[in-house]
Structure formats: C-alpha cells, structure tokens
N, C-alpha and C positions, 0 to 999 in steps of 0.2 A: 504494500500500500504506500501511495508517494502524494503528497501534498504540493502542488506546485504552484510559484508566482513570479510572472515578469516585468520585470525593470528595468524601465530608461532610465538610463543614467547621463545626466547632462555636466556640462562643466562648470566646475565650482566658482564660487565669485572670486575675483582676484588671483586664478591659479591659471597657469597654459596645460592646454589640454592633455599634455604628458605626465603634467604635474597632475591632475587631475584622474588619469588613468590609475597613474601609478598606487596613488590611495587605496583605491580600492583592490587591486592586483597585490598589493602588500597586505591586508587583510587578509583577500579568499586565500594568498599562500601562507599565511601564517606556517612557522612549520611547528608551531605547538598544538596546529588545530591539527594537522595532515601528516605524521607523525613523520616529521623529519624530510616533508617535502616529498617522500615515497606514494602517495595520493594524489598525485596531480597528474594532468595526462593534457597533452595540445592535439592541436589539429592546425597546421600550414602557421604556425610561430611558434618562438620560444618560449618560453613563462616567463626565463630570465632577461627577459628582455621585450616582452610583450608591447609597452607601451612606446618602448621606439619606432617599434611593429607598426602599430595601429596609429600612429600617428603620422608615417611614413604615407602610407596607406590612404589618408586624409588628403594629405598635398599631395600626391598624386592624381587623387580625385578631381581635388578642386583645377588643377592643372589640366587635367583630359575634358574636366567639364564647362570649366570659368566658374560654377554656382560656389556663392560662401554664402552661407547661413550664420544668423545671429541667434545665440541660444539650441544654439541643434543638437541633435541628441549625439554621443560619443561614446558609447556602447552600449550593450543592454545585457541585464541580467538575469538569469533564472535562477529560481531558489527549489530545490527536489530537497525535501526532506522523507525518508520512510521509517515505517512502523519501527518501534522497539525491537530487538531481537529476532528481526524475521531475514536480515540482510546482511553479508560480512562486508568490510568496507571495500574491499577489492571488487566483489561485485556491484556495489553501489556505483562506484567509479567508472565501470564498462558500463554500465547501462545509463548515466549518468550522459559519457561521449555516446553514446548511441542514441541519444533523445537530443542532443545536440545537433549530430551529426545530419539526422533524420527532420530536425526541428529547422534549419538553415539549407538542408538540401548539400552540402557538401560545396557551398558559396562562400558561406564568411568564414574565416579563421576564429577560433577558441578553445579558450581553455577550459578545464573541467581542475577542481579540487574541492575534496571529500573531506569535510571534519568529525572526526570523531571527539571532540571535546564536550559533546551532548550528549543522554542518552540516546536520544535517537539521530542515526550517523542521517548525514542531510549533504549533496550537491549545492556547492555554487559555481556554476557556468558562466563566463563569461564571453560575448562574442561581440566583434569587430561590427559596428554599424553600416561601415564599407565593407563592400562585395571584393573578391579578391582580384577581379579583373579589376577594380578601380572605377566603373565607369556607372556603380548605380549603390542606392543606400539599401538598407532592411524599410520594409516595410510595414510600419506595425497600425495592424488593421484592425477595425472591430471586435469584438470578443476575441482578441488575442488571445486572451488568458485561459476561454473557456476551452477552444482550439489545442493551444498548449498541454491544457488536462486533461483531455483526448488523447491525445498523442504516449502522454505519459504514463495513464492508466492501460493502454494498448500494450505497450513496451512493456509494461510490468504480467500482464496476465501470458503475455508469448513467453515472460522466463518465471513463470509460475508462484507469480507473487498475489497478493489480495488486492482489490481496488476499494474506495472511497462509495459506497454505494450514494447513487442518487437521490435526494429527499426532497417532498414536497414542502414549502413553509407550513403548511399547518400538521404536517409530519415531526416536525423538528422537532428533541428538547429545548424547550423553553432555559436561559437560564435563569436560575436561583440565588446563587452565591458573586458576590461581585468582588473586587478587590478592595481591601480596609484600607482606608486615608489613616497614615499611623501620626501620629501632632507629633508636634516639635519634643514636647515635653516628656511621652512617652519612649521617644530616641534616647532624651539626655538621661531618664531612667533605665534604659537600658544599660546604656554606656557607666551610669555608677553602679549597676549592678554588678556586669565586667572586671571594675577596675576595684570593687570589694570581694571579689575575689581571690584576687591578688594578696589581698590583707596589706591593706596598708596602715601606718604606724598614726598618723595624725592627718589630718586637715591638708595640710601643706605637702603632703603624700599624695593625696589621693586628688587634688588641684594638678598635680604636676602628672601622673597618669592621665587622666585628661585631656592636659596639653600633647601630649604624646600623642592623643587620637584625636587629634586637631583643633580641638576646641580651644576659643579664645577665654581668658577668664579677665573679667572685672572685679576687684576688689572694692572693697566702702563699708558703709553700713552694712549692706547685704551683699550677698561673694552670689555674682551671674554670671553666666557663659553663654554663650554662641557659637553654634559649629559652623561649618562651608556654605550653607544653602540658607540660614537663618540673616534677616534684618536688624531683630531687634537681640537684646539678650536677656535672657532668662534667668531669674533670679530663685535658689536654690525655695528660698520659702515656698514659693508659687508652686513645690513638684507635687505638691500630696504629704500624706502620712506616713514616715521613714525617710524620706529624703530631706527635709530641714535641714540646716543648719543645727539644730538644735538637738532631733533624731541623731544626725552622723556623729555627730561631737559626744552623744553619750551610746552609742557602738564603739567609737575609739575609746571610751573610759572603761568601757567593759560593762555597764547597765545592762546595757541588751544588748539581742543580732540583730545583725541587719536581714531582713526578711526580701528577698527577690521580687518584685512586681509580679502577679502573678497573671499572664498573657488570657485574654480570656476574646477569641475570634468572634466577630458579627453574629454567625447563624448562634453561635452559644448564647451571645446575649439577646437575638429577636426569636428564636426557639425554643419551646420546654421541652425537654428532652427525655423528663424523666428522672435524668440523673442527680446525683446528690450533692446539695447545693454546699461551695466552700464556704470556707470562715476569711472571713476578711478583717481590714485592723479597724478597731475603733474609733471615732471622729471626737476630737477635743471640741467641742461646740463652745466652750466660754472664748477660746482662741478664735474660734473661724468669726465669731461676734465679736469681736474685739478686732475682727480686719474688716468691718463695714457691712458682712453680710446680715441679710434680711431676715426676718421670721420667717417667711417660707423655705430659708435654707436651714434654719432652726426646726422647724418642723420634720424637715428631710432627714436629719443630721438624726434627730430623737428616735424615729422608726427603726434608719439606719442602725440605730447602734442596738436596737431591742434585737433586731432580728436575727443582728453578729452575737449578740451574747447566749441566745438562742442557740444557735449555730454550735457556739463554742462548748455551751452543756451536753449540749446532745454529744460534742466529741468527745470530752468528756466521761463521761456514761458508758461509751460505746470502746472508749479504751480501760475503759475500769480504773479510771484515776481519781482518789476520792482525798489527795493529801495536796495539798500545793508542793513538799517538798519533791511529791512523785511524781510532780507534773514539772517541778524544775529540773532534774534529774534525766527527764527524759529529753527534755531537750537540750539539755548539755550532750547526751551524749546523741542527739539524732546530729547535732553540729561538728561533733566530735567524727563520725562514721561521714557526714560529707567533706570534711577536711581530709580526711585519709585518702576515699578515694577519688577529690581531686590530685591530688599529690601525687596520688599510682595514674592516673589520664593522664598529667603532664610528663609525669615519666615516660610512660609509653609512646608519646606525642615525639618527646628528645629523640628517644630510641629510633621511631621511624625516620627522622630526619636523620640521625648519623648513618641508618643504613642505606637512604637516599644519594647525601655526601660519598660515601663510601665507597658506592659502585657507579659514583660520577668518574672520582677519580683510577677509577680501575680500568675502564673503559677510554679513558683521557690518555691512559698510561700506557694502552695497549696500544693505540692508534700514532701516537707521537714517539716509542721507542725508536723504529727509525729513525728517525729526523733527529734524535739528539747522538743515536751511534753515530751519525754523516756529523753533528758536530763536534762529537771528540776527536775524527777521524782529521778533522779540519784545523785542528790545533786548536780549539776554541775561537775560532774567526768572528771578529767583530762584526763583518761582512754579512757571514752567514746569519749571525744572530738575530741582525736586524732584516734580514730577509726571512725568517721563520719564527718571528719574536713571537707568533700566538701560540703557537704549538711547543713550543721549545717553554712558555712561560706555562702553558698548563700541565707540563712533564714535570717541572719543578713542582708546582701546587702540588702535584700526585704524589711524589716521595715525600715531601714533607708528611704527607700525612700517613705516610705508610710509614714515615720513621714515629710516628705517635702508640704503633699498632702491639701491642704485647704478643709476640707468638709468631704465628705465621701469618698473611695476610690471606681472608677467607676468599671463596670462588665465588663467581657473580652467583651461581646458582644456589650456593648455600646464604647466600645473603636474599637473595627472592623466597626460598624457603624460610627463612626469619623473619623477612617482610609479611610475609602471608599469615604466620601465626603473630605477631604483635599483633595486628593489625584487627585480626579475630578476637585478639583479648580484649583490644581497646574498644571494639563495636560490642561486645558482652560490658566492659568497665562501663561501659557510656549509657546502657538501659540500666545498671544499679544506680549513676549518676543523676540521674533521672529523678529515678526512685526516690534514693537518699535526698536528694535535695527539697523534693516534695514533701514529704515526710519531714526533715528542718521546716520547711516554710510552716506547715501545719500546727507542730509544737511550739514553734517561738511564737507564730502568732494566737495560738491558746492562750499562751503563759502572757504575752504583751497585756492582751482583754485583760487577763484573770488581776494583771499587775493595773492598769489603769481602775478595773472596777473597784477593789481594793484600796485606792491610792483614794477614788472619788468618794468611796464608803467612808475613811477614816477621816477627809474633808469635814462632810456632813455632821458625822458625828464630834468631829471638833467644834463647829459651826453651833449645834443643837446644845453642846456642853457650854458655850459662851451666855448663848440666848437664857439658859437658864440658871446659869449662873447672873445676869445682870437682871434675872427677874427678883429671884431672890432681895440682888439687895435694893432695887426699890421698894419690898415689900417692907423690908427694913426700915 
C-alpha cells in the first residue's frame, strides 16, 4: 500500500535556481535518512551533482527555445510513502524508479531516495521539469495527483503489495481526536519537571539547567522565563501548584517532593471513560484570593478540593493506610525505588552510547588503516597528512580510544549482541519507570493533601482556641 503526492517545487526567494535545487536534493539524500547514501538510484544524472544537471538542462532550454519564465516551476516532487512492515527498503526503491520511470515516460531525468528514518520506509522522487531533449517542460495537468495514484497503486498490486481502497465521503471515519494546543506554561512545566530530575541542589541549580535548554530567565521580585517561541515571560508563580517559587524552594529544603505534572490528553478530559479518577494536589484558596481572584474561583477552588480529598481517602482505604506515619513511609520509599531506577535508565542510556562510540570507532579504524600504513611508509609526510587529514584524524580518534579499552578490544558483533540486550533491559527498566514514578506521584501527592489538611485543621483550631479565649475575658 503507497500513499502518494506531487510537488512543484519553484525557486526560493533570493536563491539561483541551483541554489534552490540543491536544498532540496540535500535533504531527499540525506545519508542518515538513506542509510549511507546506499538508497538512492538516478535515471540520465548524477545525484552528486544533480543540480548542475538540471540546471544545465534549463539554459539549454531557454537557448533552443528563447521562452524565460518568471516564477516557473524547477522541479517536481513525488512523495510514495508504504505500509508498515509490508516492504524492505531495496524494494521500495525499485518500485519507487519504476513509478518514476513509468510516471515521466522515460523523458525527464530523476532521482529516486528511500528513507528509512520512519516507520514507514517512504520515496522521495525527484525529476527534472525539462525534458531531456531540452526543447519542452513537464506538464502538470488536472488531477495530477489523482492520475499519479493510479499509476502507483497499479505498480504496487503487479508486485503484490495492498492498495488504499477507495471510499465514499459518507463512507469515511469521521475524525474524533484532534491535536492538543499544549500553552506555554504547560512546556515550562514540563521542562522543570526534567530538570528535577536531575536533583538539583538549590534555586540557582535548577535556573541554570534551564538555561541549558534554552530558556531565558528574568530575575526580580518574581524569577520568569521564556523559551525560543515565547513573547512574553513567564513568571514561576503563575505555573500552578508545585511549581512556585515557594513549592520548589521547600522541595530543595527537603519539606516535600516535587510531584511531576501529571499529563492528562483531551479525549481523557471531554470523555468518561469509566476509569478511576486520580488524586490531584490541593488548591490554597486564601492564596489564589489574595492574587485578585473572584468568588466564583473561590467556589471552584472549595469543590475542587472536596473532591481531591475525597479522592485521597478512598486511596487511602484502598491501600490500607490508616497511620500518617504509614502513609509517610511509603512515600519515602515509593521516591526512594524511582531514584534507583532512574539511576539504573541512565546507566543503561551511558552504556548504549559507549557501545555506539565504540563501534564508530572500530569501523573508522578498519577503513582508515591503510591510509595511515601509506603514512608511516611516507616518513610521516607533512604533505600526505594534509592530503588525508580526515581519515588519518579519525585513525587517531580510534586508538585513542582503544588505548582507554581494559583487555582486548571487543568485535562489532559482540558489541551488536550487547547492544541488543541493554537495550531490552532498558525498554523493561522504562515500563517499571513508568510504574514507579506513578506510584511517587500518587503517595506524595496523598501525603501533600493529608499534610495541607492537617496544617489547615491545626489553623482553625488555633483560630477557635483564640476566639475563645478573648470571649472568656470579656466575660470577665
């Protein structure tokens, strides 16, 4: 099954049309998308040089014909994307030039490259607007596009692949689900979620991780930030409950955890589901009344917190914690089991990266041993050096690190076999990760309610102890 769509591509504002080929021709070869450039296939030009090609091509044209065009189009593009798992890329690729080939009649020059950087391996085509004799353009007619998925779906059932069946509109699913607008603030939540991760020591920590991931920070009364895409800046009070100033500042004293945001998608929130509703944190209502808001957010705020406390019994209950010390306990140690197996993630995270490193430089080393035998043989020539300086400088890179190696230095394929198993532990570590962190969220935020109701009861009753102590002595 193959999805197709074609594109005029015209020239960019302020670029010459080589310049303008060439962009796109450096993208479709990417060779991280085409695995090293092994995925590409021409037809009457080079890849490596395509847009000399095609541009040549052009003035020619305009010379056999006299016509210039302003704005005219300067190639076109197809996009063949197919199914999941139903195609290997080599075949993608032939069938890829055979929809080209068949698609231009064997007129325009094009290239074909196949990325595997997606799940699903996808064609991008590109072909020559001019004809190769020079003397005429592509013609891009009416339902191009519909024509083209003709052609392609044809092409895919002769080499025994599935097509796109045709649907009426009132056949079709309807969609449901749309994409969530995520706010500014909900990012910068994100982002200190992240970067408390990390465990950082104070304020001035976890400001400076921040900065690391690009955000600008404002100091003053209130500490705001602003990332790449934001106008205004954001000031830490405005994020909600746990993100303060005041929340982080008694996480760094050790008061409490910091409790993760916890992500809750559109259908979850416009849908009943059934499922079992979480516990969320309490709202300080004399605070939020104290920043201007209205009774009706007062009202909001009082439900609100009935329904978290609610919430928080029934958890309660249902874990059979009937002590506060057993409910603090438990979430020292639910924080304690996500510390740990964050710790063993990142480990395993290092690990794959050195065996990444590892069999860069192996393969750097295999390739470039010649070229440095020819330089010893050379006397060390200053000449040669600077004639093979990249090769010769990634030979070095490779022994250095094989002089870091205790033992023997392992085979690509025993490090692919250890790549394979970390890799499996760390997809198992990462559903307890999951887990564990869940389960944190859950306990701290019990214990935060159980601590604020507590804090609010012992208020009142101070409060109650005042009033009746000043009745008293004017009874006196």
């Amino acid at each position: 099954m193959a999805a197709t769509r074609l594109i005029a591509m015209h020239q960019n504002k302020g670029k010459p049309i080589a310049q303008s080929i060439k962009d796109r021709t450096d993208y479709v070869q990417n060779p991280e998308k085409t695995d090293k450039g092994q995925l590409i296939s021409s037809y009457e030009c080079d890849p490596k040089i395509v847009e000399e090609q095609f541009l040549l091509s052009k003035r020619e044209y305009s010379h056999n014909t006299g016509r210039h065009y302003t704005g005219d189009v300067i190639a076109y593009q197809i996009r063949q994307a197919f199914k999941p798992g139903e195609i290997t890329p080599e075949e993608a690729n032939r069938i890829g030039y055979e929809t080209a080939m068949r698609w231009t009649k064997g007129r325009h020059a094009f290239i074909v490259a196949t990325h595997i950087d997606k799940e699903h391996i996808h064609n991008h085509i590109v072909y020559n607007s001019t004809n190769l004799s020079c003397d005429r353009k592509f013609r891009n007619f009416f339902f191009s596009g519909i024509a083209l998925q003709r052609l392609s779906d044809l092409i895919c059932l002769e080499n025994g692949l599935s097509i796109i069946e045709p649907k009426r509109p009132s056949e079709r699913d309807e969609r449901t689900e749309f994409p969530e607008r995520r706010s500014f603030r909900e990012i910068i939540r994100e982002a200190i979620d992240v970067c408390m991760e990390q465990k950082p020591k104070d304020m001035d920590e976890l400001l400076k991780l921040l900065q690391g991931m690009g955000y600008e920070i404002k100091r003053g009364k209130n500490i705001a930030v602003r990332g790449a895409d934001q106008k205004k800046f954001v000031r830490f009070r405005s994020l909600g409950a746990g993100y303060s100033e005041q929340d982080l500042e008694r996480v760094f004293a050790g008061e409490m955890a910091h409790t993760p945001e916890q992500k809750i998608g559109r259908s979850e929130k416009t849908l009943d589901t059934g499922s079992e509703p979480k516990i969320d944190m309490l709202v300080d209502i004399q605070k939020i009344i104290a920043k201007g808001k209205g009774p009706g957010y007062e009202r909001w705020a009082k439900v609100h917190n009935i329904k978290q406390m609610a919430q928080t019994l029934l958890f309660l209950e249902e874990h059979g914690l009937r002590e506060y010390e057993e409910l603090a306990k438990k979430a020292q140690s639910a924080s304690d089991r996500f510390g740990e197996i964050t710790v063993r993630q990142k480990q395993l995270e290092t690990r794959l990266s050195e065996i990444t490193e590892l069999k860069k430089h192996i393969i750097n080393y295999s390739k470039t041993r010649e070229v440095y035998a020819a330089y010893r043989k050379s006397g060390y020539s200053k000449k040669f050096f600077e004639e093979h300086r990249e090769e010769l400088t990634l030979h070095k890179a490779a022994k250095e690190a094989f002089s870091k190696i205790e033992g023997r230095i392992p085979k690509i394929k025993e490090l692919n076999a250890e790549y394979e198993r970390v890799l499996a532990e760390k997809r198992k570590a990462y559903a307890e990760y999951r887990e564990a962190r869940q389960e944190m969220k859950d306990y701290q935020t019990a214990k935060y309610n159980i601590d604020r109701f507590l804090e609010r009861d012992a208020i009142d009753q101070e409060r109650e102890r005042k009033k009746e102590k000043k009745r008293e002595e004017q009874v006196l």
